[in-house]
C-alpha positions as CSV (number, residue, x, y, z in Angstrom):
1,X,-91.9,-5.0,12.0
2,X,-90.9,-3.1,8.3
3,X,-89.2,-0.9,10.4
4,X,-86.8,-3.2,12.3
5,X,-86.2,-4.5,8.7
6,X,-85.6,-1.5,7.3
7,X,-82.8,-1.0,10.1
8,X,-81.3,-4.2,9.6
9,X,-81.3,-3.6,5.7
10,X,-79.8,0.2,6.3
11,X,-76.9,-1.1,9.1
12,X,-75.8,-4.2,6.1
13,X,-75.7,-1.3,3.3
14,X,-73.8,0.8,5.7
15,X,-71.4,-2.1,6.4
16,X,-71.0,-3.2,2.9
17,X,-69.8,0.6,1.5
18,X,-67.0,0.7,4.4
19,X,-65.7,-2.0,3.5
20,X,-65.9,-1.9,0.2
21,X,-64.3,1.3,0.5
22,X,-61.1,0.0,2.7
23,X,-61.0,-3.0,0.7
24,X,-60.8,-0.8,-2.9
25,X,-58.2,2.0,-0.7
26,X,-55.9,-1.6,0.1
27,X,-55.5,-2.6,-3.5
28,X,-55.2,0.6,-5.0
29,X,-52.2,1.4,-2.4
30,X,-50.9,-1.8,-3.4
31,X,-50.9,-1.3,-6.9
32,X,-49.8,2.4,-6.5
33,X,-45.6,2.8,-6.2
34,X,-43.8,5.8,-5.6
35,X,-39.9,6.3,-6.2
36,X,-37.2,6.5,-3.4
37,X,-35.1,9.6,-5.5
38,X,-31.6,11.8,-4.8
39,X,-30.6,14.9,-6.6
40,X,-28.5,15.0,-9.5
41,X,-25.4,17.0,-8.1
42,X,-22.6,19.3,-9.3
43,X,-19.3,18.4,-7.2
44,X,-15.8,17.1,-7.3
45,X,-15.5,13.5,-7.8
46,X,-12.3,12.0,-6.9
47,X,-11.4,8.3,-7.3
48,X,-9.5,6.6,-5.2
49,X,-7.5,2.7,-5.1
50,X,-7.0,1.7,-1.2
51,X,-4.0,-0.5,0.2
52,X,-2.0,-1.3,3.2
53,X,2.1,-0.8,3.4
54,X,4.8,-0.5,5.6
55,X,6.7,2.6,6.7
56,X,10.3,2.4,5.9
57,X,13.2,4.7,5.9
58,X,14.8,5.8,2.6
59,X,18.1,4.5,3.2
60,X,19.5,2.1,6.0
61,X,22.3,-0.2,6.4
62,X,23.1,-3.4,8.4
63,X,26.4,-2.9,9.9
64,X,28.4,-6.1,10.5
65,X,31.8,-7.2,10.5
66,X,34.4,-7.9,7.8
67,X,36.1,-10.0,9.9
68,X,35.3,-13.1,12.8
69,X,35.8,-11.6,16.2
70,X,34.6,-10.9,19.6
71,X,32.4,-7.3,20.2
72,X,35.0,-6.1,22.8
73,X,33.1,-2.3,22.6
74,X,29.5,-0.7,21.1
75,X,29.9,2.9,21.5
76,X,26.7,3.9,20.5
77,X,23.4,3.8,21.5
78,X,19.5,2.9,20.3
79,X,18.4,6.4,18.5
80,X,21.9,8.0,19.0
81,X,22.6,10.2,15.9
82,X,25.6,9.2,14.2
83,X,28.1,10.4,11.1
84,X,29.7,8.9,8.6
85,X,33.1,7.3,9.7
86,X,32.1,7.8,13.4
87,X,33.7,4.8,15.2
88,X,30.4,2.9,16.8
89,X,32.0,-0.7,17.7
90,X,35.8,-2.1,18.1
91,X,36.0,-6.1,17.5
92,X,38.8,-8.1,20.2
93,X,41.9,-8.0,17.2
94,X,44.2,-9.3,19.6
95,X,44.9,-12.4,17.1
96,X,45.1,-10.3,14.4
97,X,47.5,-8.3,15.5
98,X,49.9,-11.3,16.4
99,X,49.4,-12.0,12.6
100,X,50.0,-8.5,11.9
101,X,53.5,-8.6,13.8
102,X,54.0,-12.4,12.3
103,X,53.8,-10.9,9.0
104,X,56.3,-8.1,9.7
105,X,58.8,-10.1,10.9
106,X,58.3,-13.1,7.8
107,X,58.7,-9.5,5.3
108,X,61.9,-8.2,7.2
109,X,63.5,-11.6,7.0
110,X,62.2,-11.9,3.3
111,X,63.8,-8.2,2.5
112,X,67.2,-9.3,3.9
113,X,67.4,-12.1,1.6
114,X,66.4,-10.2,-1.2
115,X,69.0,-7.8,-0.7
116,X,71.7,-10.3,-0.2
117,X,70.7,-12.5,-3.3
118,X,70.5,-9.5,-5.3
119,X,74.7,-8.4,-4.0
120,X,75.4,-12.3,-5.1
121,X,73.8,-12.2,-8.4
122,X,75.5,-9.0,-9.2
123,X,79.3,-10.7,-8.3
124,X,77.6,-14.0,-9.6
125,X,77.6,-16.5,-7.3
126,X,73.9,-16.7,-7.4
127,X,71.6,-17.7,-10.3
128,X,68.7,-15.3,-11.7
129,X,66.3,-18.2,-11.0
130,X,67.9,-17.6,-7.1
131,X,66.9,-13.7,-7.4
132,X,63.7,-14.3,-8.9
133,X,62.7,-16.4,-5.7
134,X,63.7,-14.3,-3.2
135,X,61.5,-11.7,-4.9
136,X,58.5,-13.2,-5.2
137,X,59.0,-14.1,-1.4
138,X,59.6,-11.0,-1.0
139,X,56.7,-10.1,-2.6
140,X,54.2,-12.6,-0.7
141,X,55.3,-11.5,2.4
142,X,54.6,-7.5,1.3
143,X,50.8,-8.9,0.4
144,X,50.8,-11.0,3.8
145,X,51.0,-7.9,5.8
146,X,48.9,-5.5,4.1
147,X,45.6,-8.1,4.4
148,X,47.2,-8.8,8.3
149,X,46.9,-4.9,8.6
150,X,43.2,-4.7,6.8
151,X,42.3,-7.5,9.1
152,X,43.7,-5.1,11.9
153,X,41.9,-1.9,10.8
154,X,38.5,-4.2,10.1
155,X,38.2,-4.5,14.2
156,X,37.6,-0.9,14.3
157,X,33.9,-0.6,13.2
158,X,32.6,3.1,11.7
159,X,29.4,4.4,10.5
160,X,28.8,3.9,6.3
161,X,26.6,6.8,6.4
162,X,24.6,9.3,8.3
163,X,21.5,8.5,10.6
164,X,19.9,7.0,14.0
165,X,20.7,3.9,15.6
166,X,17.4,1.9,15.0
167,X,17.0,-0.9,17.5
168,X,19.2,-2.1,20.0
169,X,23.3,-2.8,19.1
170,X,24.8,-6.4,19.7
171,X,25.9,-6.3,23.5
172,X,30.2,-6.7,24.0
173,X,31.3,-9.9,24.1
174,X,29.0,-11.6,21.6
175,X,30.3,-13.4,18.7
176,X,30.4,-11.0,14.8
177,X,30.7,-13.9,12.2
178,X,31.6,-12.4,8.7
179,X,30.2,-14.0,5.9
180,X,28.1,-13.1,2.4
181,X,25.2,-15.2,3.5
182,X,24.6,-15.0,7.0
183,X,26.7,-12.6,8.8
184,X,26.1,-11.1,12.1
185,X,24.1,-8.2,12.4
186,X,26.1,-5.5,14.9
187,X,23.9,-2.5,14.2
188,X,21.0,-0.9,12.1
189,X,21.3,2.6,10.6
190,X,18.9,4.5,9.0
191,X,18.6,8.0,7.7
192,X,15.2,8.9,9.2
193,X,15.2,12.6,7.6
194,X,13.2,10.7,5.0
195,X,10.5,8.4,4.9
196,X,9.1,6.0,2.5
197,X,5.8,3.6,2.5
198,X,6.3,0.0,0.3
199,X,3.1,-1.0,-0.3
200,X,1.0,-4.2,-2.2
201,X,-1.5,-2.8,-4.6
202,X,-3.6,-5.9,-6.2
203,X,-2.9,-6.5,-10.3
204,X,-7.0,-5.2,-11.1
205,X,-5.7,-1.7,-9.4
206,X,-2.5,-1.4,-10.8
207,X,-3.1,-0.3,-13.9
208,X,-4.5,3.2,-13.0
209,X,-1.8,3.8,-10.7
210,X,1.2,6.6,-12.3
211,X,4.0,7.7,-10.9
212,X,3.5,11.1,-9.1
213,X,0.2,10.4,-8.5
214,X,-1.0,12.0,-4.5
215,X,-2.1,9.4,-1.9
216,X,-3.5,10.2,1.9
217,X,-2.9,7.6,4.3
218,X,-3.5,6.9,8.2
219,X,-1.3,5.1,10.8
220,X,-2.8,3.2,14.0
221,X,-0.5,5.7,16.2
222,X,-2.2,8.9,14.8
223,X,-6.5,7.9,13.9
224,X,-7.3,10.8,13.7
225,X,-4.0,12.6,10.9
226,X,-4.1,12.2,7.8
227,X,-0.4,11.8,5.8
228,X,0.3,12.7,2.7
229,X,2.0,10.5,0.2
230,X,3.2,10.6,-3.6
231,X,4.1,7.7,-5.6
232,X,7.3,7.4,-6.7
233,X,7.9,3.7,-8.0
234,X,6.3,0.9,-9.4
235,X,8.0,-2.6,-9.5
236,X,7.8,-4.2,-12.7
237,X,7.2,-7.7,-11.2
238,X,4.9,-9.0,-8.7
239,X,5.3,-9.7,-5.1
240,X,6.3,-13.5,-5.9
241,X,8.0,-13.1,-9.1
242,X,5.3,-15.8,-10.3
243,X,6.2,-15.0,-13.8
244,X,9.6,-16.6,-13.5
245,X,8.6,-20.3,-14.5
246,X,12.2,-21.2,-14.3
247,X,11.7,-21.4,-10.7
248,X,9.9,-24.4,-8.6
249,X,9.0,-21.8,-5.8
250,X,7.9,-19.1,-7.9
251,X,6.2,-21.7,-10.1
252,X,4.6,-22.8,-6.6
253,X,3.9,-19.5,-6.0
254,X,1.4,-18.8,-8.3
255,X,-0.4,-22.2,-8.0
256,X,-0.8,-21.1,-4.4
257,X,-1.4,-17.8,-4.7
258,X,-4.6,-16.5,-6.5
259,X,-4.2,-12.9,-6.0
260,X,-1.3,-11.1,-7.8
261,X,0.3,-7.7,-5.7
262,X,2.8,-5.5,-7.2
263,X,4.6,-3.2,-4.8
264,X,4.6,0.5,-4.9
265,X,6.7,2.6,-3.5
266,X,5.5,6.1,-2.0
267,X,7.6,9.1,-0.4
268,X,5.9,9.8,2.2
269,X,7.3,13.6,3.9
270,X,7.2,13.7,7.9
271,X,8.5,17.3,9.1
272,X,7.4,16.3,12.8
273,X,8.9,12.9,13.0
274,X,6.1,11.1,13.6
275,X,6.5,8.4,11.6
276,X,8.3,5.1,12.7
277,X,9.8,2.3,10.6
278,X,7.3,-0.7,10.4
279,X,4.0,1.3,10.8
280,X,1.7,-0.2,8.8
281,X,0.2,2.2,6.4
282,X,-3.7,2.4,4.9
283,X,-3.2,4.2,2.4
284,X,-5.8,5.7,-0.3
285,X,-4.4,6.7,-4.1
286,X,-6.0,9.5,-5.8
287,X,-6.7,7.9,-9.3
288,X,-8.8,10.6,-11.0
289,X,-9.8,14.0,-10.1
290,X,-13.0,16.0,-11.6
291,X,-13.6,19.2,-10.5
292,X,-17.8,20.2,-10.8
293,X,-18.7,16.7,-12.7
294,X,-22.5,16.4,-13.2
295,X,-22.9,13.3,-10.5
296,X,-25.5,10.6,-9.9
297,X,-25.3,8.1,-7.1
298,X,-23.9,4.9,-8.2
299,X,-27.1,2.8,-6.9
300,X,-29.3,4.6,-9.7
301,X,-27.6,3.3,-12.5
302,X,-29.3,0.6,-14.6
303,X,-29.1,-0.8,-18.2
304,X,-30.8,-2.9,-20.4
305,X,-30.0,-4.2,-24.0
306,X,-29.3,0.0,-25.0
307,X,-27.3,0.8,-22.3
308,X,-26.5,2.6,-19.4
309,X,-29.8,4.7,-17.8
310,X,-31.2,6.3,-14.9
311,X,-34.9,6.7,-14.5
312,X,-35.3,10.5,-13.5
313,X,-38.5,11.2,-12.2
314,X,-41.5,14.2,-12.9
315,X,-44.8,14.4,-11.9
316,X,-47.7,15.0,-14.0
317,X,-51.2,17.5,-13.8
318,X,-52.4,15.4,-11.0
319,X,-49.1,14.5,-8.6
320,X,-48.2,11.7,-10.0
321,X,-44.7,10.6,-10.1
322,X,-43.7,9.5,-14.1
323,X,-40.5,7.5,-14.3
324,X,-38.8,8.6,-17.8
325,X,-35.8,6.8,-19.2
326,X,-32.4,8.7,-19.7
327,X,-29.8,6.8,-21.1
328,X,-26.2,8.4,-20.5
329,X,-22.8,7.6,-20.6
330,X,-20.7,8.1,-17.7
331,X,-17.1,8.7,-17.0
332,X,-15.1,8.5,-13.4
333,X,-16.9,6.3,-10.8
334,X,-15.9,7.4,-6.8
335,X,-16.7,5.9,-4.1
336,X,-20.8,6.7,-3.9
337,X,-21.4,8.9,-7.6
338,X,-20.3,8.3,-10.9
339,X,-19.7,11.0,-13.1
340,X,-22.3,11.4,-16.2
341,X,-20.6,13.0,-19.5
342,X,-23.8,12.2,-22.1
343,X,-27.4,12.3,-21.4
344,X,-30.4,14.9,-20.8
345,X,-29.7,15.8,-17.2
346,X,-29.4,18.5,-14.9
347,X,-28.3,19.7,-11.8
348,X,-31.7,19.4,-9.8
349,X,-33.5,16.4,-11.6
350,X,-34.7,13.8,-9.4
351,X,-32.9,10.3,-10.3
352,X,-35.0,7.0,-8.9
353,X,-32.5,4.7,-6.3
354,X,-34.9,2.2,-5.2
355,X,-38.7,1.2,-5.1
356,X,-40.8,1.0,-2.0
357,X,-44.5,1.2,-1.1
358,X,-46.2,3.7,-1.7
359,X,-48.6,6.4,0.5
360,X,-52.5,4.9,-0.3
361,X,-54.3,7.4,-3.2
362,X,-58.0,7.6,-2.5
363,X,-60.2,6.7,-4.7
364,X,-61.1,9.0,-7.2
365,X,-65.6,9.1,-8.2
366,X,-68.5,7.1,-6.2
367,X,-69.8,5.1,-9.3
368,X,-69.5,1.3,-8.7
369,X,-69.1,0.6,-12.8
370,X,-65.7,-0.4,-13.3
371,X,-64.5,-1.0,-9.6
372,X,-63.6,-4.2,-7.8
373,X,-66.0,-5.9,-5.7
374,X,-65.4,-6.1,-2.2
375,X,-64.7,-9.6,-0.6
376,X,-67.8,-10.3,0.9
């Protein structure tokens, strides 16, 4: 009978030093943390603002007419190259040139009776007043054919500079309406030797943005090429002109609007023509540029009340890892690193990024003082 107690009593001692053993390994691996760590790097750190524009020739024109008539001719064609003072459209001038020959006749019959008042006032048998009338009709009718022969010479429409045919021409026989506000559009020109891209750039990115500055930016036609781009202007007002309280809609503007853009314009070189107007541009601004900066990743950055830190990370006699406080300054953030300029780093150290669980550590001695009981 001792014996089968002396089992049962050797099986529950057994039982009780596994478990307390698993049970002593699970809270010590709780309690235990090891650090998730990158390198701190040498490289060059480039910073960058992104935004989206439009492709848009350097120069272009809208060619419409001076005068109201009917397209009686386009001569060109979309894409054809054309010169300056190339004939591209003629206008129907039939009615203009009635005028024309209505104000030659009204200025022969006005020179005649200049030249007859002006024998008569001589011999005196008519008045100065007389001679001073016939002049100045004289005189009208002189002005009455030189607009009557602009109007003429305006049906005959010609290039104002050098470039493509963008989009198609008017078709003969419509209606071109002349007019300051709202005339009718005949033609589109552009010199596509030369290629610009407007862009919006929001007001918090604006300020690091100079003139000559290098940008890269993609178009959905080409994924996979990259264009280059330099900055050229920057407008001095925003997109809405919401500054300009004189105005109800700009005033509106800005009640509406909560983001503020300012444009920036960009040439934008294209040797192989690839490059249409309207493409919409995503475009990324180099900002700042440092070659072989001392870089940490951006996610180990912390502070408290002294500042900037990063905990970098050793291990001591026995393996384990020591978090140690470096406090730092930094200079030019990128996308991922930031660039330190102050602090006891090196190319090499470990830098913590985040915390996780760590790998159980066994338990060190097989003395029961100081240790945890086990649950049961």
């Amino acid at each position: 009978m001792k014996w089968k107690i002396l089992i049962v009593v050797a099986v529950i001692a057994i039982g009780a030093a596994v478990g307390y053993k698993f049970y002593n390994e699970k809270v010590v691996s709780e309690t235990t943390k090891t650090y998730e760590t990158e390198k701190v790097v040498r490289m060059d750190l480039i910073k960058t603002v992104s935004a989206t524009g439009t492709v848009q020739p350097k120069n272009s024109v809208e060619v419409s007419a001076k005068v109201t008539a009917r397209i009686q001719e386009i001569l060109v064609e979309e894409n054809d190259h054309v010169t300056e003072g190339q004939i591209v459209a003629i206008l129907d001038g039939k009615d203009y040139q009635a005028q024309l020959d209505q104000a030659n006749f009204t200025l022969t019959n006005a020179r005649q009776k200049l030249e007859r008042t002006d024998k008569l006032y001589k011999i005196g048998a008519k008045s100065l007043q007389e001679l001073q009338d016939a002049q100045y009709e004289y005189d009208r009718a002189k002005s009455a054919v030189e607009l009557a022969e602009d109007n003429v010479n305006q049906t005959v429409i010609t290039a104002p500079m050098d470039g493509v045919v963008v989009g198609e021409p008017k078709t003969p026989g419509t209606m071109a309406v002349q007019g300051s506000n709202n005339p009718t559009v005949i033609m589109r020109i552009a010199d596509l030797s030369e290629k610009l891209v407007k862009a919006k750039v929001d007001e918090t990115d604006i300020g690091s943005i100079k003139i000559g500055e290098s940008a890269t930016f993609t178009v959905d036609a080409y994924p996979d090429k990259t264009f280059r781009a330099e900055v050229m202007k920057i407008s001095q007002t925003d997109t809405a002109n919401s500054w300009d309280t004189s105005s109800s809609s700009s005033s509106s503007s800005t009640s509406s609007n909560a983001v503020i853009y300012y444009y920036v314009t960009f040439s934008a070189p294209d040797d192989e023509n690839l490059l249409l107007p309207a493409m919409t541009a995503r475009l990324d601004i180099i900002v700042g540029k440092v070659q072989n900066a001392l870089c940490v990743p951006i996610d180990a950055l912390k502070t408290d009340s002294k500042g900037s830190y990063v905990e970098k990370i050793t291990k001591d006699a026995q393996g384990k890892e020591i978090a140690e406080k470096i406090y730092i300054t930094v200079g030019l953030y990128g996308e991922e690193f930031v660039e330190i300029t102050g602090g006891n780093l090196n190319p090499g150290d470990d830098i913590s990024i985040t915390y996780e669980a760590a790998k159980p550590t066994k338990i060190q001695g097989g003395g029961m003082g100081g240790m945890r009981r086990p649950p049961f």
